[in-house]
C-alpha positions in Angstrom: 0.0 0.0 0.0 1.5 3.1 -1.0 0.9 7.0 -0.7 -0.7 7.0 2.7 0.3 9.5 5.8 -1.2 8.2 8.9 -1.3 11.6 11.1 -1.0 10.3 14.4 -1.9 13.1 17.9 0.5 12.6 21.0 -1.9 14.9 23.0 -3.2 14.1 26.1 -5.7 16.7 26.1 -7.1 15.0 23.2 -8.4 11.5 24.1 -9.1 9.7 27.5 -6.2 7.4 27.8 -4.9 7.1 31.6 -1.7 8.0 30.2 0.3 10.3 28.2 1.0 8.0 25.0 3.6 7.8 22.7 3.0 7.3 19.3 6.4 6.7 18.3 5.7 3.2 20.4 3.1 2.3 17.4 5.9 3.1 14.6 8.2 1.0 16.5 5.8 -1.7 16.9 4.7 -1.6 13.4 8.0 -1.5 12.0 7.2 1.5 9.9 9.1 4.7 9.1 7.7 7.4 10.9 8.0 11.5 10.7 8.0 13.8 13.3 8.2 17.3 12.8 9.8 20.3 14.7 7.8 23.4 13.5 4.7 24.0 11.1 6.7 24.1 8.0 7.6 21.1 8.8 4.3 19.6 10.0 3.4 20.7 6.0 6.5 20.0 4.1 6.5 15.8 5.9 2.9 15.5 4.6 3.8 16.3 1.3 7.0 14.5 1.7 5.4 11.6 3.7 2.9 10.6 0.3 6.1 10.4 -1.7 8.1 8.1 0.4 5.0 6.1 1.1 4.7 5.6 -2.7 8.3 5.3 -3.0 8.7 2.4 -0.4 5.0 0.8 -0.8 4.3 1.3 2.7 2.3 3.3 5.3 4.6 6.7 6.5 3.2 7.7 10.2 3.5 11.4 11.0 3.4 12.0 14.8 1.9 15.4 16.1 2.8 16.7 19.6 0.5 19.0 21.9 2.2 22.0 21.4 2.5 21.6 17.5 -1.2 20.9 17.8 -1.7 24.0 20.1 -0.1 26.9 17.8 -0.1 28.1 14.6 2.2 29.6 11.7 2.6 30.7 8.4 3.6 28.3 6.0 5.8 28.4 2.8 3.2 26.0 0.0 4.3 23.9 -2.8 3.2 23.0 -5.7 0.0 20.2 -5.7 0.6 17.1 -7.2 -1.3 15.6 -9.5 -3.7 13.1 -9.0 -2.4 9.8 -9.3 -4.3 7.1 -11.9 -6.7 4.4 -10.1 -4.1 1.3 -10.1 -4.6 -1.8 -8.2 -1.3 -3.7 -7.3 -0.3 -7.0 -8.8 0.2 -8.7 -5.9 -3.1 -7.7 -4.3 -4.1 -10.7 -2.5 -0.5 -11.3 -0.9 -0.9 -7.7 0.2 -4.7 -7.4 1.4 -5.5 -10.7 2.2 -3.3 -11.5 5.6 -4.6 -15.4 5.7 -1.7 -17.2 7.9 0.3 -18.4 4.9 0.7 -14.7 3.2 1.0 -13.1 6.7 4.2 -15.0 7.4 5.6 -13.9 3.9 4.4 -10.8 4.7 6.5 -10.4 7.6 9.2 -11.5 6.1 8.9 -8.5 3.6 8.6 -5.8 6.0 11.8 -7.3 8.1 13.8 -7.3 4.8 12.3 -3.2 4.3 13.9 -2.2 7.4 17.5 -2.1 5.5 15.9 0.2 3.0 13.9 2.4 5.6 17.0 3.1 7.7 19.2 3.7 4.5 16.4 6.5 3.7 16.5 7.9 7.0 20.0 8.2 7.0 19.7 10.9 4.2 16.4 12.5 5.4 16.9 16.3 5.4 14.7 16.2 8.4 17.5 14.4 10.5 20.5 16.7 10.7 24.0 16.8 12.2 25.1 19.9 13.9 28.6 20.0 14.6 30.4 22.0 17.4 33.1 22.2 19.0 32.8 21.1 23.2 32.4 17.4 22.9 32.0 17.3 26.6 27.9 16.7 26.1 26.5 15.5 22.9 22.5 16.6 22.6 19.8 14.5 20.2 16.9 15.9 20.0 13.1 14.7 17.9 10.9 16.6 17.0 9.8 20.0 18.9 12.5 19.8 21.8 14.6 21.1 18.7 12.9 24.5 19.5 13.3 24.4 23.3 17.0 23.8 22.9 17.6 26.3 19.8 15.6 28.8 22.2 18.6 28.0 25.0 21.0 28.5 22.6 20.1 31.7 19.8 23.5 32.2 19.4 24.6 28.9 17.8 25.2 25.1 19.9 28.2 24.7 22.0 27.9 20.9 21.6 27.2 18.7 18.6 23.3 17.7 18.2 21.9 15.2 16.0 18.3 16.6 15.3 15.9 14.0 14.9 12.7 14.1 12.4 12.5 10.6 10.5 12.6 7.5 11.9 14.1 4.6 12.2 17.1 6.1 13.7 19.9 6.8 12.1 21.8 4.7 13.2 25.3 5.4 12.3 24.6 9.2 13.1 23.7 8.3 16.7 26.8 6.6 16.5 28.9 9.1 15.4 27.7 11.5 18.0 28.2 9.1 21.3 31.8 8.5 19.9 33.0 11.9 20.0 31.0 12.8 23.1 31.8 12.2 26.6 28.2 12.2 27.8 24.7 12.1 26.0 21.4 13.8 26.8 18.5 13.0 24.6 15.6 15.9 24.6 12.5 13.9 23.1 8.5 14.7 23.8 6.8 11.9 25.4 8.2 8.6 26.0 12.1 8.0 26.6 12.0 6.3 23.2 15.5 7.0 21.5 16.6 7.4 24.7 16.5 3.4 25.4 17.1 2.6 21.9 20.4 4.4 22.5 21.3 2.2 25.2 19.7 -1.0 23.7 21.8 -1.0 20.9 24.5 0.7 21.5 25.6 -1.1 25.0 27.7 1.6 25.6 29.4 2.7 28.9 28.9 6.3 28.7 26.1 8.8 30.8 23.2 8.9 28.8 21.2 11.4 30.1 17.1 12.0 29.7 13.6 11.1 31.2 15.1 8.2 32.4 17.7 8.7 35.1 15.9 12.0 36.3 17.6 14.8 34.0 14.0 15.7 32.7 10.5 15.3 34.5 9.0 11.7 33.2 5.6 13.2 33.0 4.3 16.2 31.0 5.6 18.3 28.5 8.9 19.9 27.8 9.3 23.4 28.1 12.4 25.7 27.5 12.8 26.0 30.9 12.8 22.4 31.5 15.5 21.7 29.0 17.8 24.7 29.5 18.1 23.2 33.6 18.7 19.6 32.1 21.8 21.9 29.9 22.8 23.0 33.5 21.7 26.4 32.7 20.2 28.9 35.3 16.4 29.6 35.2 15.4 32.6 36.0 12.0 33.0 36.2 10.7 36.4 34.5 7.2 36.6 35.9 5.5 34.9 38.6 1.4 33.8 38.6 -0.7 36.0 41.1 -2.5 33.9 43.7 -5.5 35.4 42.9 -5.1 33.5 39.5 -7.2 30.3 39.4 -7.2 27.6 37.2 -9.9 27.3 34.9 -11.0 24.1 33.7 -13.1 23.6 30.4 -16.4 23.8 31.3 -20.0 23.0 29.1 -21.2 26.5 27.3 -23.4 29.1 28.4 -27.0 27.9 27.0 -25.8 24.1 26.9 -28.8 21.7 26.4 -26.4 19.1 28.3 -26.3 21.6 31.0 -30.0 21.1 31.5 -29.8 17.4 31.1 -27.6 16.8 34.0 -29.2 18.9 36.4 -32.4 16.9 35.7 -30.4 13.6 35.8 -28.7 14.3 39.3 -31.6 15.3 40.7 -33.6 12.0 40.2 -30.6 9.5 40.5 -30.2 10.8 43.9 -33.4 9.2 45.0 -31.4 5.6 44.0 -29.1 4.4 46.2 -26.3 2.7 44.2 -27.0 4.2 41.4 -24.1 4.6 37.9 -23.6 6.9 35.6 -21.3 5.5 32.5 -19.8 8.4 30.2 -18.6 8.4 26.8 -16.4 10.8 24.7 -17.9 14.2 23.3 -18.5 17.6 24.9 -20.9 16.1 27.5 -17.9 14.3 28.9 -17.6 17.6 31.2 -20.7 16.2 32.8 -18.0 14.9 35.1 -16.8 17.7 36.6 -18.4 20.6 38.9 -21.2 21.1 39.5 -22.5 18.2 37.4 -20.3 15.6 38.9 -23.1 13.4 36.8 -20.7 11.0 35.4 -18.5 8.2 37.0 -16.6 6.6 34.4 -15.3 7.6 30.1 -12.8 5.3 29.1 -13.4 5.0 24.9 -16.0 5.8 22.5 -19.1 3.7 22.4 -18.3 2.1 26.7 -21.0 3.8 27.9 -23.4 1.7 26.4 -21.2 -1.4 27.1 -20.2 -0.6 30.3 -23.5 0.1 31.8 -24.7 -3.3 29.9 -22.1 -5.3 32.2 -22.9 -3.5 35.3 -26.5 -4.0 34.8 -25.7 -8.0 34.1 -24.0 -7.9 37.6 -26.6 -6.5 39.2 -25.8 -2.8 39.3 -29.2 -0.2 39.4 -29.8 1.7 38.1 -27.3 1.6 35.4 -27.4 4.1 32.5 -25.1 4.9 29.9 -24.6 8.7 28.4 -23.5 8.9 24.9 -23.5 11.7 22.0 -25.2 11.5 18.7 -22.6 11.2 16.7 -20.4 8.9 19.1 -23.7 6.5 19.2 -23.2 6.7 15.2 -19.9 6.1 15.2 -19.0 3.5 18.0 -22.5 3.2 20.3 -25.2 0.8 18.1 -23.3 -2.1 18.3 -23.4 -1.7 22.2 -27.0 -1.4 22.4 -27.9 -4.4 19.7 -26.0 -6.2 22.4 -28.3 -4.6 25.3 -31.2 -5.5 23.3 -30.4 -9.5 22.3 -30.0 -9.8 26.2 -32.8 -7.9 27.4 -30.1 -5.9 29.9 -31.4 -3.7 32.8 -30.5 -0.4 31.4 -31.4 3.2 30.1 -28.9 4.6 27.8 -29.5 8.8 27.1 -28.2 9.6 23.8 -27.1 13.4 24.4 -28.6 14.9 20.7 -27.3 18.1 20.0 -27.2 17.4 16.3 -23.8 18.1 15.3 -20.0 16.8 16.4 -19.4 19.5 18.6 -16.3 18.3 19.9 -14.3 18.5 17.3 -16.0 21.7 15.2 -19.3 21.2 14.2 -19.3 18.3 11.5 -22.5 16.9 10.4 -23.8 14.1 12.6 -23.9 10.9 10.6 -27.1 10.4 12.8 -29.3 13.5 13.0 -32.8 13.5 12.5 -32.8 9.5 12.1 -32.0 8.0 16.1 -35.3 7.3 17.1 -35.8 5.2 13.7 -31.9 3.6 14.7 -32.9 2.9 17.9 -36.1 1.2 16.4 -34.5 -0.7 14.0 -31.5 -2.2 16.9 -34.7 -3.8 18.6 -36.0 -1.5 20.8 -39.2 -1.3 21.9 -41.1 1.7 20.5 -42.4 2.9 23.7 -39.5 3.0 25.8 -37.4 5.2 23.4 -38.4 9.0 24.1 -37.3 12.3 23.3 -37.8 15.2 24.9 -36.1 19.2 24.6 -34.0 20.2 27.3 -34.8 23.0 28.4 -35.3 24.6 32.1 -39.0 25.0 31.1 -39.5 21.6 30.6 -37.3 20.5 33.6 -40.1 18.3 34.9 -40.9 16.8 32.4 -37.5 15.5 32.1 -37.3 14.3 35.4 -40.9 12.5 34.7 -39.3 10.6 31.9 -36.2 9.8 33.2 -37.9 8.4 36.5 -40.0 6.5 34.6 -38.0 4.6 31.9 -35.1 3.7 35.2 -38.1 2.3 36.6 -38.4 0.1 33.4 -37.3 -3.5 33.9 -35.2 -3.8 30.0 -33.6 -1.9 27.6 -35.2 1.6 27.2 -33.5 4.8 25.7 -33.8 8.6 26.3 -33.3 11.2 23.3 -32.5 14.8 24.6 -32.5 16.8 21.4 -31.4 20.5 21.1 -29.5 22.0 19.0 -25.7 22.6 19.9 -25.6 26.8 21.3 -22.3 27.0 19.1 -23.5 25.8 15.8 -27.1 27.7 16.1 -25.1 30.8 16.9 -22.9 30.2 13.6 -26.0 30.2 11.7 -27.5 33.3 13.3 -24.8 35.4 11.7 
């Protein structure tokens, strides 16, 4: 498979994983080449790069984003668009898209005997650079945006040698180059200490290597210039310090929010249940967890709400409900509630309809104006699948309906619709 750039977020703010991943883990894993760029112009230039070596190589390139790079903005030099390439279908189709045992293992074997090739490519990538220098006392890699956090401790030019990092595999003999003439090494990457223990895995060498590992940078978090300029022994001194009277301020569910409503009328009736759980899901309503709501108790991935309140009701847990978005029912949710339905499960799943994907801009919802028919067609029965518009006018009605289908013995589903405050304001103007 060639010309495809898998784009690939390490941003915690971003998903619900308990931890801060590390894409670069998944290019290692898959054994592909992966990209990871330093500055917008490079964000750019490595898609436009990424489709050429992908066709060049016949394999997948993986481009790996970091929070800040996903949390600023530049101006960008364009180039010229490429034509559209002719509909072709490979030769060897079925050895590549059909991975029954036999072809699997002769596809594995393809991809080890790649890896020569990869490497030799990223040895002459323009996006991994050595910087000579004179003191050989330290010798500094860095991947990806830690470039700019060390560059921003030295504006005047390095004192040491660096081997800047973009385009993986490693290269290798670079790396080597770098802890030859060096006494010690200290590896500036975002995320995990990935080159950091490749360094040490393969090289076996008796010299300091110095990162996340062994304390030199915090484990956790991101990098800052501060943090790397005291892991280059620099003094910090801090140019402005945060009044106290400066809080904190979490993201919080808009003015005018129809979940806001929804919640309020939710808490106020699961509070006559002793026992009772709330399963989340991903989407704006996932604030639902935090003050004053507090509504939620669990979002783990798209779609567990519904599954995770199934198995808790199977165990015995009531009441058990499940709170999911439109378009995350769409996307991830039906298959959970088919499942609800074939067993008959204990459970009232409210699908949170604000007709759009507000999370992430205002998409169309692949399910507007059609749930109540879904919901129908999954098995449900017709009169335990209501809708109602959450408002503060029609708070009790809410209340009456969600009271009613908890009391429900089966599967029974809630529809709040109104119309995200974002998206009806956009259309306003």
């Amino acid at each position: 498979m060639g010309g495809l750039v898998i784009v690939t977020a390490d941003d915690p703010s971003m998903h619900s994983s308990q931890n801060e991943q590390d894409n670069r883990v998944y290019g290692n894993f898959a054994m592909l080449p992966m990209l990871e760029p330093s500055n917008q112009q490079e964000a750019y230039d490595m898609v436009y790069d990424g489709f050429e070596l992908s066709e060049k190589l016949g394999y997948p390139i993986l481009l790996r984003i970091t929070t800040r790079l996903a949390h600023s903005r530049s101006g960008v030099i364009r180039r010229r668009q490429q034509p559209q390439n002719e509909m072709n279908c490979p030769e060897d189709g079925r050895f590549r898209y059909i991975l029954l045992p036999a072809f699997a293992r002769k596809r594995y074997k393809a991809l080890l005997a790649a890896q020569e090739e990869f490497t030799a490519v990223s040895k002459t990538s323009p996006y991994n650079r050595y910087i000579d220098a004179l003191d050989k006392r330290l010798g500094i890699i860095t991947t990806g945006i830690a470039f700019n956090y060390l560059s921003e401790n030295y504006p005047d030019g390095y004192p040491h040698p660096v081997l800047k990092i973009g385009q993986y595999p490693l290269p290798r003999k670079e790396v080597e180059k770098l802890v030859s003439e060096c006494d010690e090494i200290l590896v500036l990457e975002e995320g995990y200490p990935v080159v950091e223990e490749a360094i040490k895995g393969f090289l076996g060498i008796g010299k300091p290597v110095h990162g996340r590992l062994n304390g030199t940078l915090q484990r956790d978090g991101e990098l800052t210039p501060d943090s790397v300029g005291k892991a280059l022994g620099k003094e910090i001194v801090s140019w402005y310090e945060i009044p106290e009277v400066v809080e904190q301020r979490p993201p919080a569910l808009c003015q005018g929010c129809g979940h806001r409503d929804l919640f309020d009328a939710m808490n106020e009736v699961i509070k006559e249940y002793e026992g009772a759980k709330v399963f989340g899901d991903i989407g704006c309503y996932t604030l639902g967890v935090l003050p004053p709501f507090r509504t939620l108790d669990t979002c783990v991935d798209m779609g567990a709400a519904i599954t995770m309140a199934k198995g808790a009701a199977d165990a015995g847990v009531y009441p058990s409900i499940g709170v999911i978005g439109d378009s995350t029912f769409t996307h991830s949710g039906m298959t959970g509630l088919l499942d609800c339905v074939n067993e008959n499960s204990n459970v009232m799943i409210v699908i949170a309809d604000n007709e759009t994907t507000a999370m992430t801009g205002g998409q169309d919802s692949a399910g507007t104006g059609r749930l109540q028919a879904i919901c129908l067609g999954l098995g449900v029965k017709p009169e335990h699948v209501r809708s109602f518009v959450p408002l503060k006018k029609n708070y009790e009605e809410m209340k009456q309906v969600i009271r009613e289908e908890i009391q429900y013995p089966g599967v029974s589903v809630i529809i709040p619709c109104r119309e995200c405050i974002q998206t009806l304001k956009r259309k306003k103007k």
